[in-house]
C-alpha positions in Angstrom: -73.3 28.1 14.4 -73.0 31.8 14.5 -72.3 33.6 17.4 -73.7 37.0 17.9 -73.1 39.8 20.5 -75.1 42.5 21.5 -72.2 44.9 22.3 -71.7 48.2 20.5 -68.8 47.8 18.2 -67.7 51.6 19.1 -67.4 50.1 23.0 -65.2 46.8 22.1 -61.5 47.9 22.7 -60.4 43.8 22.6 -59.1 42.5 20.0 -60.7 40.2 17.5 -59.1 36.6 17.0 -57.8 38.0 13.6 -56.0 40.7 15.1 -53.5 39.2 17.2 -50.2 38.7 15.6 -47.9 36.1 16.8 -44.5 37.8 18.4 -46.6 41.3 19.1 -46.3 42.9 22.5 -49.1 45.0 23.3 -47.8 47.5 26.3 -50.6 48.0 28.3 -50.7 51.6 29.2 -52.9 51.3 32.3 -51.2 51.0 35.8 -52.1 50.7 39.5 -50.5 51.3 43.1 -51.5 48.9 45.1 -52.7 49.8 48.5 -53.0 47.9 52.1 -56.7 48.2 51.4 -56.6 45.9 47.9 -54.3 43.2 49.6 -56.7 43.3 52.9 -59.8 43.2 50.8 -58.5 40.3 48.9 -57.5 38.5 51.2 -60.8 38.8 52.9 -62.6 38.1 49.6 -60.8 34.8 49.2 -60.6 33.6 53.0 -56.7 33.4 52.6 -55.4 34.4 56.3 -51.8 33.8 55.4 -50.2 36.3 57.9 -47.2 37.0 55.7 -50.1 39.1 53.7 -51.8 40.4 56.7 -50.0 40.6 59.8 -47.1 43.6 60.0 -45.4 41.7 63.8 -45.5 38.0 61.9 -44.3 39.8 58.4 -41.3 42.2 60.2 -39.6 38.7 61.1 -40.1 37.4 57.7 -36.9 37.8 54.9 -39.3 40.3 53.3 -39.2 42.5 56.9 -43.0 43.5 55.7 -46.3 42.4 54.7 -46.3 40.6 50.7 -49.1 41.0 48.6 -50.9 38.3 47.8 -49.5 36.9 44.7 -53.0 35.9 43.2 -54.2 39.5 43.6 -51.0 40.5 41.6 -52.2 37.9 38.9 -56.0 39.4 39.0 -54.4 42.6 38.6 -52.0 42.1 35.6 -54.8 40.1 33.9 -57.2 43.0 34.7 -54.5 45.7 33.3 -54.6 44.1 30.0 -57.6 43.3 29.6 -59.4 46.8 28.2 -56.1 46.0 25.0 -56.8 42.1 24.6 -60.3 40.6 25.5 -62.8 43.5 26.1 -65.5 42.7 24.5 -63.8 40.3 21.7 -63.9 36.8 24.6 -66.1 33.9 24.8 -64.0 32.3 27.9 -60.5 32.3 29.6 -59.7 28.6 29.3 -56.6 28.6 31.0 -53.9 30.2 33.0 -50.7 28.2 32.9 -46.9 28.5 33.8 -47.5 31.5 37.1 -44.1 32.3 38.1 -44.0 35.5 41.0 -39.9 35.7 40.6 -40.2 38.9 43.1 -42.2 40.6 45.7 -44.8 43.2 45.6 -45.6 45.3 48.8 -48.0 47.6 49.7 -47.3 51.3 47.9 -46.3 49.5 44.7 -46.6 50.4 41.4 -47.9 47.6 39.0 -48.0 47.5 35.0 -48.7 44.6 32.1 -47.6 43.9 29.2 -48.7 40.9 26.9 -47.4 38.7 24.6 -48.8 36.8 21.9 -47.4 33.6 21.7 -49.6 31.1 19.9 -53.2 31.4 18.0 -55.2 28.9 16.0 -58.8 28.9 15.0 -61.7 26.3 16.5 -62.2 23.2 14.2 -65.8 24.7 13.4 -63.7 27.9 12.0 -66.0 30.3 14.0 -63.4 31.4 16.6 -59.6 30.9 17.8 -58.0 30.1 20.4 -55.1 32.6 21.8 -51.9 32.3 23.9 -50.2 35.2 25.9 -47.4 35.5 27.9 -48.7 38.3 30.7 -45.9 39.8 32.4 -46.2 41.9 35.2 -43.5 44.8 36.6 -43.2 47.0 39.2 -41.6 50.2 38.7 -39.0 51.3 41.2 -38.5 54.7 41.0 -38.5 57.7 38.9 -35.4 56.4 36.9 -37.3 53.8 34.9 -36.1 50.9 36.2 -38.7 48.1 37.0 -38.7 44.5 38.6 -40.7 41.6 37.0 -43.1 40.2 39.8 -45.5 38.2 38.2 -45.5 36.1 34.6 -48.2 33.6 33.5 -49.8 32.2 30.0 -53.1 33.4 29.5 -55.7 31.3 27.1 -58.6 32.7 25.6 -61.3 31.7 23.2 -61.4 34.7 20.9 -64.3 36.2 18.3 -63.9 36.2 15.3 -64.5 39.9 13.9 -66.5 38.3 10.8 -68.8 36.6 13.9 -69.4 39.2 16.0 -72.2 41.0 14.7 
């Protein structure tokens, strides 16, 4: 079976299945502040009332001393950063996120960027596609000195084209 796209090769940015190297990092260049808007929205969106994501009084008594981010918008987001470098265009299907650490906190004002990390790839039995495994990480910068803080990692499995499949 051969599996055809109508997309316009001159609009895929993705990567095809044989383009992935295991070891690369791809730096995603594309970043976004988070605002009280996204986390509200969100939260809304998903019917998660958690008040440590939503209420400022309940959040000021926290550890934290304000409202968090909801850590699975912060997931959508680093998955959506790399995207445009990884999958546009090139997926059949996300089959998996595995492994979701949040080892910090993101607040509202934040700066988020991704990076992924190829760390397995295989084709299908039928040869037609493959199978690809990255480590996302997610950072927030703190500061104009450079520094940043990770705040979100996961696994990431896709079901890739194959570039010699995708016309």
């Amino acid at each position: 079976m051969v599996f055809t796209t109508d997309r316009d090769p001159a609009h895929v940015t993705g990567k095809y299945y044989e383009e992935f190297e295991v070891g690369e990092t791809i730096v995603h260049e594309k970043r976004r502040t988070v605002s009280e808007r996204d986390n509200q929205t969100f939260c809304d969106m998903t019917m998660n009332q958690q008040p440590l994501h939503l209420d400022a009084a309940f959040a000021a008594d926290t550890q934290f001393g304000e409202r968090l981010v909801n850590g699975i918008y912060t997931m959508a987001l680093a998955t959506g950063l790399s995207i445009p470098d990884t999958t546009d265009g090139t997926i059949v299907a996300n089959l998996s996120y595995d492994d979701v650490e949040h080892p910090n906190p993101v607040f509202h004002g934040d700066t988020i960027r991704a990076e992924s990390t190829v760390l397995d790839k295989r084709e299908t039995s039928d040869g037609e596609r493959g199978v690809v495994t990255m480590r996302v990480d997610a950072y927030k910068l703190d500061g104009d000195d450079g520094d940043e803080t990770l705040v979100c990692t996961f696994e990431r499995t896709v079901l890739s084209l194959k570039r010699e499949h995708a016309t």
